[in-house]
N, C-alpha and C positions, 0 to 999 in steps of 0.2 A: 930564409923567409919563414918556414916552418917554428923556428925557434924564436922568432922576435914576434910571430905571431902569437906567440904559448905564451912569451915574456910579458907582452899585452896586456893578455887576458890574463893572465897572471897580474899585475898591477892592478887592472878595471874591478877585478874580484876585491883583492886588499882594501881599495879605496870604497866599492859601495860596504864591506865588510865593518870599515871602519865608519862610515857616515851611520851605516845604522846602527854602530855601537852607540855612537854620539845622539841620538835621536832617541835610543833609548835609555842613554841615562838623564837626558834632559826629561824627556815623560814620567821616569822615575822621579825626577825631582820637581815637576811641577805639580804631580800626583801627592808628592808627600808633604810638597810645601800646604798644597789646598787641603790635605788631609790638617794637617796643623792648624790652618784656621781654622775647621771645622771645628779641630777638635775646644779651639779656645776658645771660640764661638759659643761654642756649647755650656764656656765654664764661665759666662759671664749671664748678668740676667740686670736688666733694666727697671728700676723701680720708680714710681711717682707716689707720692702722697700729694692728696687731693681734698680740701674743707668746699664741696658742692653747696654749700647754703640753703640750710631748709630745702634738699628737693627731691620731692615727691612724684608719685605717679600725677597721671590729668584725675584720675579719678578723687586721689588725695587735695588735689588742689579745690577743686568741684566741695569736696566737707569742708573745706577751710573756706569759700564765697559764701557756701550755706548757712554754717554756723555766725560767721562771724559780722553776717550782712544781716541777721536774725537783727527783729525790731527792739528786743530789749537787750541786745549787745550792742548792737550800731559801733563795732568796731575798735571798741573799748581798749585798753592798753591795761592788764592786770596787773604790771609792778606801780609800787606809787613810788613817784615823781619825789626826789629831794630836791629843796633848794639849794641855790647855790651856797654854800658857807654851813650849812645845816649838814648834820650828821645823822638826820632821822626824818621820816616824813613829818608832816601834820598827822593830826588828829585826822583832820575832812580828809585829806590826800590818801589813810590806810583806809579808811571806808571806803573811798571810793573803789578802790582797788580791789578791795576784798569783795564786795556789791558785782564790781565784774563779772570776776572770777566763778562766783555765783551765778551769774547770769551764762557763761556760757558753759558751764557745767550743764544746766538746765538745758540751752540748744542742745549740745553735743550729744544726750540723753546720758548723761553722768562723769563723775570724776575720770574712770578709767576711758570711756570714750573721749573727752575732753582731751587730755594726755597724747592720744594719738592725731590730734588736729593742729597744725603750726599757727602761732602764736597770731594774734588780729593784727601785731605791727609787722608781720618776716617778709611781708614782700612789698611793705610801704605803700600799701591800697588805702583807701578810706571810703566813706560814704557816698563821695560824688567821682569817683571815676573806677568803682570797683567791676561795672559792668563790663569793662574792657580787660576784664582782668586776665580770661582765659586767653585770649589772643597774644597780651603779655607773656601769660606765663610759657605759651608755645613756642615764644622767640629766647626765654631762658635755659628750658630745655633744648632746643638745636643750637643754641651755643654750646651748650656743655658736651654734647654728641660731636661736633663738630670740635672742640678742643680735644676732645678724646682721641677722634680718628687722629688729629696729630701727634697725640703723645704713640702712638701704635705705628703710623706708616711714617713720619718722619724723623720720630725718638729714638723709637724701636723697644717701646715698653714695654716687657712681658706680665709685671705684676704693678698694681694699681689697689695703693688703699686709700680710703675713701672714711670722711669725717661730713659731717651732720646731712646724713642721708635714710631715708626710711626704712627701704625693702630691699631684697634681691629683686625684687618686679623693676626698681626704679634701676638699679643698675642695670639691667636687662637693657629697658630703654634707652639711655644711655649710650649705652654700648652702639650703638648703632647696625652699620654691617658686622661690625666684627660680633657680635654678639653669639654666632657658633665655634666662635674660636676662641673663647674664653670660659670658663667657669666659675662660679662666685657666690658669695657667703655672706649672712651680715650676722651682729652678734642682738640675740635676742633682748628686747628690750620692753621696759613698759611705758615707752614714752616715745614720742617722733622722731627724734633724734638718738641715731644710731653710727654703729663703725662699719665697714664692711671689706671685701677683697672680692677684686676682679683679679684672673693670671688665667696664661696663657696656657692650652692643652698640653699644647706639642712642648712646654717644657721639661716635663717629665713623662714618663713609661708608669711610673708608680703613682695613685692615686693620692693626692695631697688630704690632708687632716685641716679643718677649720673648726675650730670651738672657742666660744663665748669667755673672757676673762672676769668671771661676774665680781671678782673683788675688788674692781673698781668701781665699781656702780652701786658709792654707799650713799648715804641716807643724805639728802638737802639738809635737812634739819636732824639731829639726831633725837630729840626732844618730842615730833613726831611718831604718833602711835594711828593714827589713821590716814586718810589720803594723802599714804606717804611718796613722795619726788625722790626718784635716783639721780645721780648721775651716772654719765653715758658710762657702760661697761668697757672693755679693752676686746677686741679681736684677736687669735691667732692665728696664724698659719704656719703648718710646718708642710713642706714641701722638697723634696729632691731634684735639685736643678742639674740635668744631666749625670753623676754619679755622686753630687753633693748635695749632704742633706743642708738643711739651712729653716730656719725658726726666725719668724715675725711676729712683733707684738705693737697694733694698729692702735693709735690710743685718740684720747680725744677729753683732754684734764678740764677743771675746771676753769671758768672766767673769769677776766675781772681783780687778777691780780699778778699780772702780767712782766710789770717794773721794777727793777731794782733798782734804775736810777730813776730820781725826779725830774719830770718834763715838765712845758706848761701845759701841757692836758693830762700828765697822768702823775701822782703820787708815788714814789719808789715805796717798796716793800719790800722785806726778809718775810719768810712764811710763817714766823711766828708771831707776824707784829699782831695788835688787835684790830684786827681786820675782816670782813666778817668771810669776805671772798678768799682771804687768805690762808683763816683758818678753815675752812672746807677743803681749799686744793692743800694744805697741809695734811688734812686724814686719809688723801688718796698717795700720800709719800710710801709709805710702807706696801700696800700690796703692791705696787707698781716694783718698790726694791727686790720685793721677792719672788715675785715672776722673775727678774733679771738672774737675780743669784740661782734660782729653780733651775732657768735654763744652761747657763752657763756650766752649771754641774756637769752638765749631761750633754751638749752641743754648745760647742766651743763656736761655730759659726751662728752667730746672731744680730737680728737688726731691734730695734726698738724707733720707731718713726710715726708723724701724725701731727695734729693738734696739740702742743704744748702750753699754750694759751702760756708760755713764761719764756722769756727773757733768754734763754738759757747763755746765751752768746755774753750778754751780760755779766750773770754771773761766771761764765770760764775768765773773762778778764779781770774778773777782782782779784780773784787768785790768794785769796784770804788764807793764814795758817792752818792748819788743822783742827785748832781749838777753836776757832771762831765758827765751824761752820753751824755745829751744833751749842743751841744755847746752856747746858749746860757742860761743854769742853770735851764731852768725851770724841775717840775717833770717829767718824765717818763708818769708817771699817770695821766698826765693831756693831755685836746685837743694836738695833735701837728698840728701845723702851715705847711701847707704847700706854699712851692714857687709857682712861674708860669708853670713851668715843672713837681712839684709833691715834689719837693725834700722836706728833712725833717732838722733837727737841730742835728737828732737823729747822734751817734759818736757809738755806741752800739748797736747792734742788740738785743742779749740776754736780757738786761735790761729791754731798748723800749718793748719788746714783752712784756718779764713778769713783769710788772711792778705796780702787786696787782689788777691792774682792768682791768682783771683778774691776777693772776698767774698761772705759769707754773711749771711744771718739765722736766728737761732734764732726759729721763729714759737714765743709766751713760752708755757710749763708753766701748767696750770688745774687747778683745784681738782675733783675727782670729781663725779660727779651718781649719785646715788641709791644702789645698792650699790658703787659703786665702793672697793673699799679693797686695791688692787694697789700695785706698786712705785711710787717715786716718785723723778722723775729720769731714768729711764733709758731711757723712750721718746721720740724726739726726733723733731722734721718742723723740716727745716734747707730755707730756699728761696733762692735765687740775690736778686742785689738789682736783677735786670734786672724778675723777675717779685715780688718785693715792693713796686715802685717803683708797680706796677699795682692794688695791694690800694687799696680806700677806705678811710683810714685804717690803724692797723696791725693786722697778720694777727694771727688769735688761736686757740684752739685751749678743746678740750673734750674730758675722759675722760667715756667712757657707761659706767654702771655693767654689770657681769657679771650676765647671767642665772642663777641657781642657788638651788636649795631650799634652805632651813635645817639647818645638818646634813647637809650633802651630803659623800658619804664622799667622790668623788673628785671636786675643785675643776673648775668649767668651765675655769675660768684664774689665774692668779695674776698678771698683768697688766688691764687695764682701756684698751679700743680708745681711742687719740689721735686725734678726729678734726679736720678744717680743712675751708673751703671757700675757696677760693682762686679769684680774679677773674684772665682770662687775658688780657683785652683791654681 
């Protein structure tokens, strides 16, 4: 009895001996599996670009009822009006317009205050229902808060850059709740429309860098020697997401010449044709290449994304030779020449840009989700092919529908947020 007793507990010992071997190698391996997402958790980071549409704090909107409800603006529209088939305004049509513009110089108490006021047409008010405007503009703003909070608790956004917006004040607002759990920058401008970056704290331990890419922000007119018009600067951000450093450049080009193929509402263009929007966003071809090749030098992980206001997708499928991109045949790849104004040879954006030194990827254009029905094309997230090499699979991307009531006088946006989630390691 004694001995089959011993034998017993002999066994009972073995078997709990071995149950919590098994218990602790399963803990060890659920510990290290959850350490593992952590850790990949960690190497990934979710981006949106965002064109918020003219939006401004309530205080900004309040100078934009003032000035623009002023009795000798009444509302006025400062570009002049082409007709249909005409390549120029009238005569009457440039005065009137110039007369405006005058005029609300004068309200706004001068050109540089004018400049930070949005435009008499940006939120489609006029004379007879602009008293309802503030009420409007409160339902555009918690739209965009409330698309926000989705891109954060549903997306899981960590960084948000953001095209035709004013302030850091106005991103604040925005922000909503989360607004202590983010940080954010816009790039200095002399005019209403700006770039900027929302991201999240807890993505880094190390303090992120944002500064102004002013080389984008040349001259409307080069011919201009007084009340001179930029356009919008470029944003950076360099930031280290988890133990990866990683470089963004928030842009927002010029308009207006968008097409490469001919629709029935829009004209195709190459950037050299004579165009007057064309050649403008043609003078912003070079510093935008050389930010890229800048960085690329030096961090091989890079994003370039925003307001492209072009085609780009367009041009990847023409897929034209090498000699064609630029109009006088030389490489892509090689120096480009530039004019007295800036201007380039360049006939192609997309090539120009990625043209091996460096290349790029266009992470590919997706179909909207839910109310989405903003522009199409001309929100782009372009990623270097050091950090696309890193995607499982190819990167891909998603428009999240705009928040906004039925009949909402003043639109939260007329774009719809691009977002991506991007693997860093």
């Amino acid at each position: 009895m004694l001995s089959f007793s011993h034998n017993l507990t002999q066994k009972r010992t073995q078997k709990f001996t071995t149950h919590a071997i098994a218990l602790a190698l399963a803990s060890f391996a659920f510990n290290a599996a959850s350490h593992a997402q952590q850790t990949n958790k960690s190497d990934e980071v979710g981006i949106a670009s965002f064109n918020i549409a003219w939006a401004g704090t309530k205080a900004d909107f309040k100078t934009h009822l003032a000035v623009c409800s002023a009795p000798e603006v009444n509302w006025c529209d400062t570009r002049p009006r082409i007709m249909r088939g005409a390549t120029e305004p009238t005569k009457e049509e440039a005065d009137r317009a110039k007369q405006c513009q005058s005029n609300i110089e004068a309200a706004a108490g001068g050109f540089e205050k004018s400049m930070m006021v949005a435009p008499c047409n940006a939120y489609r008010l006029n004379a007879s229902n602009w008293s309802n405007g503030e009420a409007w503009y409160d339902e555009k703003m918690t739209g965009l808060t409330s698309t926000i909070d989705k891109l954060v608790t549903e997306q899981g956004i960590g960084i948000m850059a953001f095209q035709e917006v004013k302030s850091r004040e106005t991103i604040q607002a925005i922000l909503g709740k989360h607004v202590n759990d983010f940080e954010t920058c816009v790039a200095e401008h002399n005019a209403f429309q700006t770039v900027g970056f929302a991201w999240k704290k807890s993505l880094s331990s190390k303090p992120a860098v944002c500064r102004s890419e002013e080389a984008l922000a040349i001259k409307d007119n080069e011919e201009e020697t007084s009340k001179i018009r930029k356009l919008r600067p470029g944003v950076e951000l360099n930031i280290t997401v988890g133990a990866t450093p990683l470089s963004i450049l928030n842009v927002h080009l010029k308009s207006s010449c968008a097409n490469l193929i001919t629709t029935d509402r829009y004209a195709g263009h190459v950037l050299t044709d004579d165009d007057k929007a064309c050649k403008i966003l043609n003078r912003q071809v070079a510093p935008l290449e050389n930010w890229i090749e800048r960085v690329a030098s030096k961090t091989p992980l890079f994003v370039v994304l925003g307001d492209f206001n072009r085609r780009l997708d367009e041009e990847a499928a023409s897929n034209p030779p090498k000699d064609q991109v630029r109009s006088d045949g030389s490489d892509p790849a090689s120096p480009n020449k530039t004019g007295p104004h800036g201007e380039v040879k360049t006939r192609l954006l997309w090539q120009e840009l990625s043209d091996g030194n460096p290349s790029l990827v266009q992470v590919p254009l997706a179909e909207g989700t839910g109310a989405c029905k903003g522009f199409v094309g001309l929100d782009h997230i372009l990623i270097s092919e050091a950090l696309n090499a890193k995607q499982n699979g190819a990167a891909s991307s998603v428009k999240v529908g705009v928040d906004q009531l039925k009949g909402q006088k003043i639109i939260s946006s007329d774009h719809c947020p691009r977002i991506t989630t991007l693997k860093l390691r």
